[in-house]
C-alpha positions in Angstrom: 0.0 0.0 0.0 1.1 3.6 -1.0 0.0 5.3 2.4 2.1 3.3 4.5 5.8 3.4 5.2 7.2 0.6 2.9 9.8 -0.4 6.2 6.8 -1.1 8.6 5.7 -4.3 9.6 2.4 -4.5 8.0 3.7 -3.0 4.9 6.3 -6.2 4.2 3.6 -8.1 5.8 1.0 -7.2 2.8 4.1 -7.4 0.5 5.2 -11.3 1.8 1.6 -12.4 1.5 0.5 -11.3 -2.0 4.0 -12.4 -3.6 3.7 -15.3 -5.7 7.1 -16.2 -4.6 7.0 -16.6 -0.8 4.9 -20.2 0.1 5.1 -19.9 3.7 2.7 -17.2 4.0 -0.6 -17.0 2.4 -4.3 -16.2 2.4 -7.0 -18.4 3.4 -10.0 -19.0 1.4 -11.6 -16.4 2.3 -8.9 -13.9 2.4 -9.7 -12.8 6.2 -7.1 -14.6 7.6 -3.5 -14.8 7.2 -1.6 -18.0 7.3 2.0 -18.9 8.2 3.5 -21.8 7.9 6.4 -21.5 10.6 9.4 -24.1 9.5 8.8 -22.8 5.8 8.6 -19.4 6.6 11.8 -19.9 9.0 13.8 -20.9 6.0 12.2 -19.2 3.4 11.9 -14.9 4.9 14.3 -15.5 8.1 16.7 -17.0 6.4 17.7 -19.6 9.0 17.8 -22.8 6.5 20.0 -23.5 4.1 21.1 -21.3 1.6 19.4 -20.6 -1.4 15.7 -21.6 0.4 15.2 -17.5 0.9 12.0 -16.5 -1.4 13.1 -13.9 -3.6 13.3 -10.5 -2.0 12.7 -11.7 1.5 16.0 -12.2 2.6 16.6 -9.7 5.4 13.4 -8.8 5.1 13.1 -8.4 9.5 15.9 -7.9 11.7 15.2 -11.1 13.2 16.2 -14.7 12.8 13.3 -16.1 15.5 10.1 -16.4 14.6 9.0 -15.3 18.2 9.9 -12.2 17.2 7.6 -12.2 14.4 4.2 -13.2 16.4 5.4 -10.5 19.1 5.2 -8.0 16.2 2.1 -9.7 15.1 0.8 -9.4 18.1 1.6 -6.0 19.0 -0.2 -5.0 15.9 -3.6 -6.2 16.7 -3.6 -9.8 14.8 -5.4 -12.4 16.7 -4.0 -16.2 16.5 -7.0 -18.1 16.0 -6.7 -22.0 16.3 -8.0 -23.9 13.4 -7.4 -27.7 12.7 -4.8 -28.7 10.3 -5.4 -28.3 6.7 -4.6 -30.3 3.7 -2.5 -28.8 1.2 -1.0 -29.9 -1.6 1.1 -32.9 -0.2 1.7 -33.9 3.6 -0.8 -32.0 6.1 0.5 -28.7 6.9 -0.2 -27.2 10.7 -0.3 -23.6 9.9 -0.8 -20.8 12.2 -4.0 -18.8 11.7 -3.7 -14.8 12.6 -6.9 -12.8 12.0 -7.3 -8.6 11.9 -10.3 -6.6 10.7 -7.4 -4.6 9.2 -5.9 -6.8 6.9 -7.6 -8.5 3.9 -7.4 -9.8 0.7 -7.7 -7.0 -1.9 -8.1 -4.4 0.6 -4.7 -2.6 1.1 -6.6 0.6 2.2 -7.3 -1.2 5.2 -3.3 -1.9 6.3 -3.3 1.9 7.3 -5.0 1.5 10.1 -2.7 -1.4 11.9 -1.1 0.5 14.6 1.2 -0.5 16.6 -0.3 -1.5 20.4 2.0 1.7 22.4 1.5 2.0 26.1 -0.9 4.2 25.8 -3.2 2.7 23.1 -2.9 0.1 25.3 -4.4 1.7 28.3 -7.3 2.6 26.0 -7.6 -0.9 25.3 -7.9 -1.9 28.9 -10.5 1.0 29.9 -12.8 -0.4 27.0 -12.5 -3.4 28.0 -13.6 -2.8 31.8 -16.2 -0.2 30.7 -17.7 -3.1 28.5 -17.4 -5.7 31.1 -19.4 -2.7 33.6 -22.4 -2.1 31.0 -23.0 -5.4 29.4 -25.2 -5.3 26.3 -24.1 -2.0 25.4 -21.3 -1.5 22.4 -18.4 1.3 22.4 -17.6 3.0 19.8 
């Protein structure tokens, strides 16, 4: 996406999962859910397998070798792991991890702009609407 800054997370996020090239991370169905295969994606973006195994243009992509690093960032960004049972695809059955946000989806790169990263003080914000939602049941926040 155009309105985002091309070194951010969810920007070589979008770029990893719409490029034909990189197999470890991919859409679901639906394209409302992104999917990561962790050993693949391990070789293929972090580069810790053996050489040559990198999808084009991902090498060096993060400044990380663990994937740890990448569901802290996923997580810090509002993604969601949801747990699924393990899917058949093309070959042996794969176990791949399942992150949702309302933010990112198929065809809709206008939506990466708003995937902010969770600060200390967004995430205050979070925790008030949380317990003001818990106090007044039934009723939404805005």
């Amino acid at each position: 996406p155009d309105s985002i800054n091309p070194d951010s997370f969810p920007a070589k996020l979008w770029w990893l999962v719409n490029s034909p090239r990189c197999r470890s991370v991919y859409w679901d169905t639906r394209g409302q859910e992104l999917l990561i295969e962790e050993q693949l994606f391990v070789r293929e973006v972090l580069g810790a397998g053996p050489a040559g195994e990198e999808a084009a243009g991902a090498a060096n992509l993060f400044k990380t070798k663990r994937f740890t690093s990448i569901v802290r960032q996923l997580n810090l960004y509002g993604f969601h792991k949801l747990v699924k049972e393990p899917l058949a695809r093309s070959g042996p059955i794969s176990h791949p991890h399942h992150y949702h946000s309302p933010h990112f989806r198929r065809h809709r790169p206008d939506l990466v702009v708003h995937l902010k990263r969770l600060t200390r003080a967004r995430k205050v914000k979070v925790k008030v609407k949380v317990a003001v939602s818990m106090e007044l049941p039934g009723q939404l926040l805005p």
